[in-house]
PDB file with one MODEL, atoms N, CA, C and O in Angstrom:
MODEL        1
ATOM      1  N   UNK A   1       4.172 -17.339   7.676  1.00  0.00           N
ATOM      2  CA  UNK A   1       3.401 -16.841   8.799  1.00  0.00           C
ATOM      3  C   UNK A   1       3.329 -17.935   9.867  1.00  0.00           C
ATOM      4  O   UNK A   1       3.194 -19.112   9.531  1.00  0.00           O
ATOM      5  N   UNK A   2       3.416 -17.567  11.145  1.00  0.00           N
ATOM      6  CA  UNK A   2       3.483 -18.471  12.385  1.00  0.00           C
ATOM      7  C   UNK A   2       2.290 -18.929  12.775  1.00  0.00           C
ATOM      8  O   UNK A   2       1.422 -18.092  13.024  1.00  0.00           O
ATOM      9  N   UNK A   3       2.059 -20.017  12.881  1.00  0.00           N
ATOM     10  CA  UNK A   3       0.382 -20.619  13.208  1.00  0.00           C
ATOM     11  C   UNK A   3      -0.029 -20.061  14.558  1.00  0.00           C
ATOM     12  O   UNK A   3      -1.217 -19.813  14.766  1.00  0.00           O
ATOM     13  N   UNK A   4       0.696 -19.896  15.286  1.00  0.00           N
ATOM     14  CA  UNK A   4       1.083 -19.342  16.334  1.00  0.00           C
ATOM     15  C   UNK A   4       0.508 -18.272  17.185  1.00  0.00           C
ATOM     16  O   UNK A   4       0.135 -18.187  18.355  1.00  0.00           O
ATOM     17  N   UNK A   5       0.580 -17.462  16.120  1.00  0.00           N
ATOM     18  CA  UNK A   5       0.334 -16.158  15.946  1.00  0.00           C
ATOM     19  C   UNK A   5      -0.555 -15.595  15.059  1.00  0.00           C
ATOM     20  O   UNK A   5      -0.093 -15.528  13.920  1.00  0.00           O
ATOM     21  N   UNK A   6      -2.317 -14.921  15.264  1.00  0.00           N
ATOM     22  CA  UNK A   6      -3.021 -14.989  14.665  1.00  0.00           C
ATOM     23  C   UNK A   6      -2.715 -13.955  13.520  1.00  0.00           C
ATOM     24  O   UNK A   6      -2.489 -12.808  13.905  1.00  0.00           O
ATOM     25  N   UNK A   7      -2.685 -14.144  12.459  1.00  0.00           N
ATOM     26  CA  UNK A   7      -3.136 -13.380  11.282  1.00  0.00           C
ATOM     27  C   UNK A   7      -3.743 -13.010  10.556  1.00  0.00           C
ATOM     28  O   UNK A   7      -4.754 -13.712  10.562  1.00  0.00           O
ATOM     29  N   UNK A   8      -3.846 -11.978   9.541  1.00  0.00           N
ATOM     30  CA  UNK A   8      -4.839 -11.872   8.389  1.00  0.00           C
ATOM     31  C   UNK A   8      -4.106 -10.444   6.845  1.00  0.00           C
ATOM     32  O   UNK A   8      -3.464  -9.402   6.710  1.00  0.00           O
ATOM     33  N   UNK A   9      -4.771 -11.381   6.173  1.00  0.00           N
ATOM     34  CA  UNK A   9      -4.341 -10.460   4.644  1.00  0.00           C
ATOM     35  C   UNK A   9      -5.323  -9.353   4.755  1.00  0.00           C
ATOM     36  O   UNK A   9      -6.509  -9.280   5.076  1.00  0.00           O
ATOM     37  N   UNK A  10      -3.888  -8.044   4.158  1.00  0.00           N
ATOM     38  CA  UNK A  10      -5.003  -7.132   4.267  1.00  0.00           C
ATOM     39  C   UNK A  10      -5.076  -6.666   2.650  1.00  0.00           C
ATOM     40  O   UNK A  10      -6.195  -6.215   2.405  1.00  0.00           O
ATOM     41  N   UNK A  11      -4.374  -6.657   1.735  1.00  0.00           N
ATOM     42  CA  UNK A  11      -4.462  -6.463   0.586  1.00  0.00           C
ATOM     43  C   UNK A  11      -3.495  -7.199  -0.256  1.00  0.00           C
ATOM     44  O   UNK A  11      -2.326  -7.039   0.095  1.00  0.00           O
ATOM     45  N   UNK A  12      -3.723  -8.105  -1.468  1.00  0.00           N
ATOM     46  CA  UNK A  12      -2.754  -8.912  -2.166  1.00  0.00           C
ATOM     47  C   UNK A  12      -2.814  -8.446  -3.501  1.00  0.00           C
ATOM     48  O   UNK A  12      -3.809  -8.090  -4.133  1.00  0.00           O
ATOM     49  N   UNK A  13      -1.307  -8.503  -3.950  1.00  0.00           N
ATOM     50  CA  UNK A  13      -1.574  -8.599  -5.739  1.00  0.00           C
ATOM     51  C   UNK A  13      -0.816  -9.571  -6.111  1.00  0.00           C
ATOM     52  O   UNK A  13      -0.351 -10.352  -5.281  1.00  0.00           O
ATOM     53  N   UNK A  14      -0.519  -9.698  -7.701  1.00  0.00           N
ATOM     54  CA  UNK A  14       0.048 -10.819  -8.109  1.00  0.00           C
ATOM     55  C   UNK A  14       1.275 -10.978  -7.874  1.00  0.00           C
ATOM     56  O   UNK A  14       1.615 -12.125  -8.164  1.00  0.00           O
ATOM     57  N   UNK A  15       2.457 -10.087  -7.312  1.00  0.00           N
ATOM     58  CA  UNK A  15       3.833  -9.870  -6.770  1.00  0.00           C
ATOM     59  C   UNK A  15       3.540  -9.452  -5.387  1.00  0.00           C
ATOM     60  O   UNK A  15       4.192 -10.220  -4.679  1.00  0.00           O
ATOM     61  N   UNK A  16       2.923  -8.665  -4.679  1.00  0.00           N
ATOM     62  CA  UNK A  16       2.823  -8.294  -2.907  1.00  0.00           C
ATOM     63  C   UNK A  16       2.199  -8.431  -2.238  1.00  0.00           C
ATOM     64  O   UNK A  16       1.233  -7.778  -2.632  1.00  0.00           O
ATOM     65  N   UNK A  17       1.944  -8.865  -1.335  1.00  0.00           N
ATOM     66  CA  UNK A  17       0.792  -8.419   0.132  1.00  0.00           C
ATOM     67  C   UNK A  17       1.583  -7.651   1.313  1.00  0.00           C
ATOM     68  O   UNK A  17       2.728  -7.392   1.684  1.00  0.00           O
ATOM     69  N   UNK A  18       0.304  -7.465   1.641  1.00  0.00           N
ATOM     70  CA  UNK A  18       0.374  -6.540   2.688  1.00  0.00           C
ATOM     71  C   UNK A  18      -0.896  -7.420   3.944  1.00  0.00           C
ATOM     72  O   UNK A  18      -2.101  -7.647   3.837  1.00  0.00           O
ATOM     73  N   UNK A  19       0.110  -7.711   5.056  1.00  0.00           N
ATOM     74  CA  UNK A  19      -0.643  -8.186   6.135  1.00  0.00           C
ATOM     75  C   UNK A  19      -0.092  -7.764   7.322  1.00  0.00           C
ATOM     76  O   UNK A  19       0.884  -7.025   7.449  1.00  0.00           O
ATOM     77  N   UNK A  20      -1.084  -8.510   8.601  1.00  0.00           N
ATOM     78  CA  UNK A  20      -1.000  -8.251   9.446  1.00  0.00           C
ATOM     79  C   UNK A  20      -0.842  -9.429  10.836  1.00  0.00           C
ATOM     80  O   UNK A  20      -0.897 -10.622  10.538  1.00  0.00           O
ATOM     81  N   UNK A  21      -0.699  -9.141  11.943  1.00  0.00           N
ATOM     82  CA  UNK A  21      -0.052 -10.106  13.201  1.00  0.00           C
ATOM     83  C   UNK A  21      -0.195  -9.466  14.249  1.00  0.00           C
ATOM     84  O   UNK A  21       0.362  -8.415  14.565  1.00  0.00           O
ATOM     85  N   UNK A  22      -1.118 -10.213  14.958  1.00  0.00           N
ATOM     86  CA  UNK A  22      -1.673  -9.345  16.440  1.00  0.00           C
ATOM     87  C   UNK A  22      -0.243 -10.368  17.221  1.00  0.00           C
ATOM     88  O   UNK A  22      -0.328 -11.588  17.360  1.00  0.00           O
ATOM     89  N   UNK A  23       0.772  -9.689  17.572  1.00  0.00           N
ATOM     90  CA  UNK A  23       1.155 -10.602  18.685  1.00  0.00           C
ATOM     91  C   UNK A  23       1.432 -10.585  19.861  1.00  0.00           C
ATOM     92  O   UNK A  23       1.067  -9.549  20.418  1.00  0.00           O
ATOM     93  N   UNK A  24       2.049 -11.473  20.637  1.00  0.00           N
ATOM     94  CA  UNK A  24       1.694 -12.127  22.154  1.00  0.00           C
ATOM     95  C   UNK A  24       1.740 -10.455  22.759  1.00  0.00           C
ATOM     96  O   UNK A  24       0.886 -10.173  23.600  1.00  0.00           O
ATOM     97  N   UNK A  25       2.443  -9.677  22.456  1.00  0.00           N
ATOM     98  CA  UNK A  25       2.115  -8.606  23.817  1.00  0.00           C
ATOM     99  C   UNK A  25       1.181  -8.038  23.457  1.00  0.00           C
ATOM    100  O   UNK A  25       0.906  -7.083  24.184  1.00  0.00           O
ATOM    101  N   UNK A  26       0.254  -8.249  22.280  1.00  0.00           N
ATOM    102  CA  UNK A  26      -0.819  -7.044  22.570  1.00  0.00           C
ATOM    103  C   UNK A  26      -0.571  -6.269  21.154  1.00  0.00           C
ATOM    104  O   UNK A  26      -1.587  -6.029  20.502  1.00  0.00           O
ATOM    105  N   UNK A  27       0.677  -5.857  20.621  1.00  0.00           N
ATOM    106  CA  UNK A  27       1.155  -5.484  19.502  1.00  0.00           C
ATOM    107  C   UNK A  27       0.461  -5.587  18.084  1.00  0.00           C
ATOM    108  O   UNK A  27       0.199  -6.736  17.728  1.00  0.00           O
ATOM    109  N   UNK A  28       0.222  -4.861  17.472  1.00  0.00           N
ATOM    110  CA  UNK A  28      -0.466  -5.247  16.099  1.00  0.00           C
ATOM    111  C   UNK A  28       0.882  -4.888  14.789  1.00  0.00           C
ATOM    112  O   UNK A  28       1.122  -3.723  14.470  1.00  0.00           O
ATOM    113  N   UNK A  29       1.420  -5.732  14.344  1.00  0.00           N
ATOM    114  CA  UNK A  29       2.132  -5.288  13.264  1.00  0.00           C
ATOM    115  C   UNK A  29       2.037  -5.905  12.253  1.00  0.00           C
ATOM    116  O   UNK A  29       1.782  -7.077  11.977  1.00  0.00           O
ATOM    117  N   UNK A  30       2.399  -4.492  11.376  1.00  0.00           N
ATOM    118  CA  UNK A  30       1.859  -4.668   9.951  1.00  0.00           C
ATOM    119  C   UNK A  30       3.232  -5.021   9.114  1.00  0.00           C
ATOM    120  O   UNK A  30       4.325  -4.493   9.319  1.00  0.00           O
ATOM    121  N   UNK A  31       2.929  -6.069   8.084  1.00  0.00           N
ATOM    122  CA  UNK A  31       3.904  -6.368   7.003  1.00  0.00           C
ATOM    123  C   UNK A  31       3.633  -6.318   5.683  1.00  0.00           C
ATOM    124  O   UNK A  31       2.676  -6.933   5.214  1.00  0.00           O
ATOM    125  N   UNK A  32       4.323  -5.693   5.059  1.00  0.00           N
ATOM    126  CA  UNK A  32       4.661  -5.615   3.576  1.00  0.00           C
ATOM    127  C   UNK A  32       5.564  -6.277   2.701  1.00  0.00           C
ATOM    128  O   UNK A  32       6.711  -5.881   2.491  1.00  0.00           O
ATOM    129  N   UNK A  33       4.957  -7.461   2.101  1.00  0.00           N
ATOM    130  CA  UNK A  33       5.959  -8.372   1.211  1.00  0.00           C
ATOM    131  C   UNK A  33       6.186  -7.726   0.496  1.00  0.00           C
ATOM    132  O   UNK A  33       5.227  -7.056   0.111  1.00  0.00           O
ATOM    133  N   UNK A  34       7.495  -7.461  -0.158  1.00  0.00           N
ATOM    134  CA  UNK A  34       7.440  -6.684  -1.972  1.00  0.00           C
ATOM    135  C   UNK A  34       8.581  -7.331  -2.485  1.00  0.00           C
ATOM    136  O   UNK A  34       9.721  -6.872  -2.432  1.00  0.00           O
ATOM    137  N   UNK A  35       8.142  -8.763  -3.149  1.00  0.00           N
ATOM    138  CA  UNK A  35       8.933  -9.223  -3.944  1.00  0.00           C
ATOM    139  C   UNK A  35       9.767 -10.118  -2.753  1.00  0.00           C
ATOM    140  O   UNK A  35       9.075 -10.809  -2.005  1.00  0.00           O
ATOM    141  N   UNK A  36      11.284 -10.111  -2.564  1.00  0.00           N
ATOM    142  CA  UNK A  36      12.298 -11.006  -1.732  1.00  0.00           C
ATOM    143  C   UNK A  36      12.614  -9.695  -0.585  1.00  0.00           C
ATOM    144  O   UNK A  36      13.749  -9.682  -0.110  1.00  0.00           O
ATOM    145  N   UNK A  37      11.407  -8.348  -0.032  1.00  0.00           N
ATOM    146  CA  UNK A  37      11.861  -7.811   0.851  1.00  0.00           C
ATOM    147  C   UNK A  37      10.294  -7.398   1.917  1.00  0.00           C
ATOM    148  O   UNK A  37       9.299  -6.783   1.533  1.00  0.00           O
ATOM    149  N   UNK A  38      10.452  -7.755   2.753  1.00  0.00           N
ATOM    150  CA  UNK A  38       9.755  -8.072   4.053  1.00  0.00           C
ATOM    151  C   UNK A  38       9.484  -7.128   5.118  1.00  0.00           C
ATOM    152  O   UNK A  38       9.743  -7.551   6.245  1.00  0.00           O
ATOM    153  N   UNK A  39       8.956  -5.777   5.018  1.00  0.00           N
ATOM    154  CA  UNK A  39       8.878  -4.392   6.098  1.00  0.00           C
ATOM    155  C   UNK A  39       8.056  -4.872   6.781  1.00  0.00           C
ATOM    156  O   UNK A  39       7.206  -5.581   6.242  1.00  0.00           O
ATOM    157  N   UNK A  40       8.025  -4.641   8.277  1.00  0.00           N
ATOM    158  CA  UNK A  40       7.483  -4.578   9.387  1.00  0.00           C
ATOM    159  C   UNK A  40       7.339  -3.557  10.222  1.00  0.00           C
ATOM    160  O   UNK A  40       8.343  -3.155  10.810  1.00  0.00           O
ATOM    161  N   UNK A  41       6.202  -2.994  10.424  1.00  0.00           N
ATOM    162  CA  UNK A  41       5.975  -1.364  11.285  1.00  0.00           C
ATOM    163  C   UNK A  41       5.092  -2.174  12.710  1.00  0.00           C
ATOM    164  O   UNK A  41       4.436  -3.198  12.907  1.00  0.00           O
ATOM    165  N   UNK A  42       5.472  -1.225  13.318  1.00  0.00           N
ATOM    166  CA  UNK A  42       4.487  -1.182  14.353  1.00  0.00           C
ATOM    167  C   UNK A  42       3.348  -0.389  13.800  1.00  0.00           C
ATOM    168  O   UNK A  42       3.447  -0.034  12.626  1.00  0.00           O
ATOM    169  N   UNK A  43       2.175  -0.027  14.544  1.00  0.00           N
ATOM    170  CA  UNK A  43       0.974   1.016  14.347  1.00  0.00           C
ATOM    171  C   UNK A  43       1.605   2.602  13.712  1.00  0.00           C
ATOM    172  O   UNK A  43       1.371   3.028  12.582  1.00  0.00           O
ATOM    173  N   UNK A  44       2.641   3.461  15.017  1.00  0.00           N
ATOM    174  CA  UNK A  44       2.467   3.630  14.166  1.00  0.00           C
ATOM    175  C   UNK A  44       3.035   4.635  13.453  1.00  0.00           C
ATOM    176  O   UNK A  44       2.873   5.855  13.423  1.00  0.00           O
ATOM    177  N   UNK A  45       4.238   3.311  12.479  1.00  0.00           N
ATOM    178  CA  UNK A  45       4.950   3.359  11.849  1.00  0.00           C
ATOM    179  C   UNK A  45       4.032   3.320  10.542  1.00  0.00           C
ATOM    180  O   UNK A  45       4.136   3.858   9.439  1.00  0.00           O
ATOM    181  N   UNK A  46       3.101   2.473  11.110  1.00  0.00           N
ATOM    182  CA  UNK A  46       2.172   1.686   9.473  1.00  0.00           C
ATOM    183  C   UNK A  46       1.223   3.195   9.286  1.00  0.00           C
ATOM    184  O   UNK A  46       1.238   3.773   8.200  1.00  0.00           O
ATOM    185  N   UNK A  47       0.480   3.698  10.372  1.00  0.00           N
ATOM    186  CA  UNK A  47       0.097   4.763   9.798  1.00  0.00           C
ATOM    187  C   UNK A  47       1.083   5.926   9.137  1.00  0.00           C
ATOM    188  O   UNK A  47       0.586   6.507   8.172  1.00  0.00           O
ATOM    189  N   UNK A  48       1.957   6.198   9.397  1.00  0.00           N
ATOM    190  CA  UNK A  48       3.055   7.427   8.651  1.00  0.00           C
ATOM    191  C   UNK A  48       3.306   6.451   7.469  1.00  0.00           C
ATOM    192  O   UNK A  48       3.016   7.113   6.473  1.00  0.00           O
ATOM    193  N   UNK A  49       3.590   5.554   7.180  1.00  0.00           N
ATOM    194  CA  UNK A  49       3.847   4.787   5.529  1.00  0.00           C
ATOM    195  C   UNK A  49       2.597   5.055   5.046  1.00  0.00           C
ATOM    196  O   UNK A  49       2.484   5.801   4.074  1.00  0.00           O
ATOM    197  N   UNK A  50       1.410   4.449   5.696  1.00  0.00           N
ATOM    198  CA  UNK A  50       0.246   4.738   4.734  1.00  0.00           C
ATOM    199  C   UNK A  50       0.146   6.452   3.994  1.00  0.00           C
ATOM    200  O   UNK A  50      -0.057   6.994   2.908  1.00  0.00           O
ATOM    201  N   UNK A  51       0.386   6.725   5.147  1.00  0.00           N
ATOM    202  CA  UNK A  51      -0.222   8.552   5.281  1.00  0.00           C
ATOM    203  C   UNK A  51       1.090   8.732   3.713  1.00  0.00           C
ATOM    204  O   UNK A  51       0.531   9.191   2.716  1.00  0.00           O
ATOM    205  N   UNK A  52       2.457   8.450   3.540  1.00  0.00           N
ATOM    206  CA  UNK A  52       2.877   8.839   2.709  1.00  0.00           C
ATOM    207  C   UNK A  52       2.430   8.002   1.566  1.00  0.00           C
ATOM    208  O   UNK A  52       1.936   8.748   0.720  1.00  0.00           O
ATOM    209  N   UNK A  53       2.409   7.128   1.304  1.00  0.00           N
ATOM    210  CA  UNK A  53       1.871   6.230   0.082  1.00  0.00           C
ATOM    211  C   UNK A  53       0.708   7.018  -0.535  1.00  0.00           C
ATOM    212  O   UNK A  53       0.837   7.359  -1.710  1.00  0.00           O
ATOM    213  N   UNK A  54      -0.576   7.395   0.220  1.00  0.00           N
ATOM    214  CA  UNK A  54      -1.246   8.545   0.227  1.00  0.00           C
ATOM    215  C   UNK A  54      -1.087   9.665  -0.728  1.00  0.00           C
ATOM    216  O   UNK A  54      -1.558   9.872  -1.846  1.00  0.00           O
ATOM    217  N   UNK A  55      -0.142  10.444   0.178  1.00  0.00           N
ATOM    218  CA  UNK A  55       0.731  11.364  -1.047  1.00  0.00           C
ATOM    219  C   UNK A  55       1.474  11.295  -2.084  1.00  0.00           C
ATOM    220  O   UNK A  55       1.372  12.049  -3.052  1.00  0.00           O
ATOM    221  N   UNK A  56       2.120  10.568  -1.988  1.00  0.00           N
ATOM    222  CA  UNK A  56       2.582  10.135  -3.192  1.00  0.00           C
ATOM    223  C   UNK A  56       1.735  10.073  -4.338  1.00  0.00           C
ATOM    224  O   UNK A  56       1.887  10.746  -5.357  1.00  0.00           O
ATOM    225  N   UNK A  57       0.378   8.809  -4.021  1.00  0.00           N
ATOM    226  CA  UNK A  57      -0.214   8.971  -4.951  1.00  0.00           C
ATOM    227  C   UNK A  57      -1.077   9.934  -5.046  1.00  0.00           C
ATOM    228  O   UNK A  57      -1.907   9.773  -5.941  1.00  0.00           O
ATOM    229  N   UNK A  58      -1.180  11.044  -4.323  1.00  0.00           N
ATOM    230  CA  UNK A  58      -2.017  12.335  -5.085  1.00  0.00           C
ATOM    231  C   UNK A  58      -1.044  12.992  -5.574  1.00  0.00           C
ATOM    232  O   UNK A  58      -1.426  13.706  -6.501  1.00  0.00           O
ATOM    233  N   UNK A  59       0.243  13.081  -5.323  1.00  0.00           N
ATOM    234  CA  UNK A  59       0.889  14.016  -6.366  1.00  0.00           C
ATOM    235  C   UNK A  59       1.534  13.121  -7.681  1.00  0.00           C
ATOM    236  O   UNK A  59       2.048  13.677  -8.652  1.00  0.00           O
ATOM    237  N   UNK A  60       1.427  11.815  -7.553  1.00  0.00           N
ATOM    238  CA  UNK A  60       1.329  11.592  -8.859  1.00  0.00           C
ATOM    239  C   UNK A  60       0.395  11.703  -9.476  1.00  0.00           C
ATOM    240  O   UNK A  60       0.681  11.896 -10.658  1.00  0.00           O
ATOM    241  N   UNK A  61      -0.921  11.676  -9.232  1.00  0.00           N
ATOM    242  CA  UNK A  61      -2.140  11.333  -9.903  1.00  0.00           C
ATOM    243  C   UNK A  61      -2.110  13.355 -10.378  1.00  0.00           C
ATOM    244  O   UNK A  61      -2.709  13.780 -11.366  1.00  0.00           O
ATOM    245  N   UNK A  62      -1.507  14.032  -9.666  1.00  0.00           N
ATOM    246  CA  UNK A  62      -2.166  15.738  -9.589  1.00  0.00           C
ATOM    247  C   UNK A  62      -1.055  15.663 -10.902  1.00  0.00           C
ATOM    248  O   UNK A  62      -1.306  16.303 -11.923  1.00  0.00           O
ATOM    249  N   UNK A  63       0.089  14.899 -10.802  1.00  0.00           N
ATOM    250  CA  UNK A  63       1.084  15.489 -11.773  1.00  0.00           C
ATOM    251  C   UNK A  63       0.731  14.806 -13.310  1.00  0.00           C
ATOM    252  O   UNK A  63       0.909  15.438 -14.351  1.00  0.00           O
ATOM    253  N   UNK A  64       0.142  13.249 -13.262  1.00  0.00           N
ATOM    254  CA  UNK A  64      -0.335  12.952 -14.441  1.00  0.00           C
ATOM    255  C   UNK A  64      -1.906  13.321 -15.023  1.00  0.00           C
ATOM    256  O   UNK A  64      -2.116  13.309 -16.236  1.00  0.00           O
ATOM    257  N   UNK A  65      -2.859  13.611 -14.158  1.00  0.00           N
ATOM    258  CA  UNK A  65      -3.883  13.972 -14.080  1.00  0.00           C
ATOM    259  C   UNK A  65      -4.705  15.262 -15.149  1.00  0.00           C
ATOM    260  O   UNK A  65      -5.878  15.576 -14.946  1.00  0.00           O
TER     261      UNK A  65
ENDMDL
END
């Protein structure tokens, strides 16, 4: 992460985080470490990933449930 450029963690586990980077234009983007691969969304890109992660896990949870 760039000192540079203000940041903050938004959720960690013992293999991923998931953070974030307000930068110079105004931009808020969100990143997802997972393992040796590095996604970057804009807003909102990060909301449609969330929104599916979401589903996913209700139809797994509806299908193991």
């Amino acid at each position: 992460m760039n000192d540079d450029i203000p940041t903050g963690t938004l959720a960690e586990t013992a293999n991923y985080m998931a953070w974030l980077s307000d930068e110079p234009d105004g931009e808020t983007v969100y990143h997802l470490e997972l393992g040796a691969v590095t996604l970057h969304f804009f807003q909102e890109e990060w909301d449609e990933v969330v929104e599916l992660i979401e589903k996913a896990r209700r139809a797994a949870n509806g299908k193991h449930g």
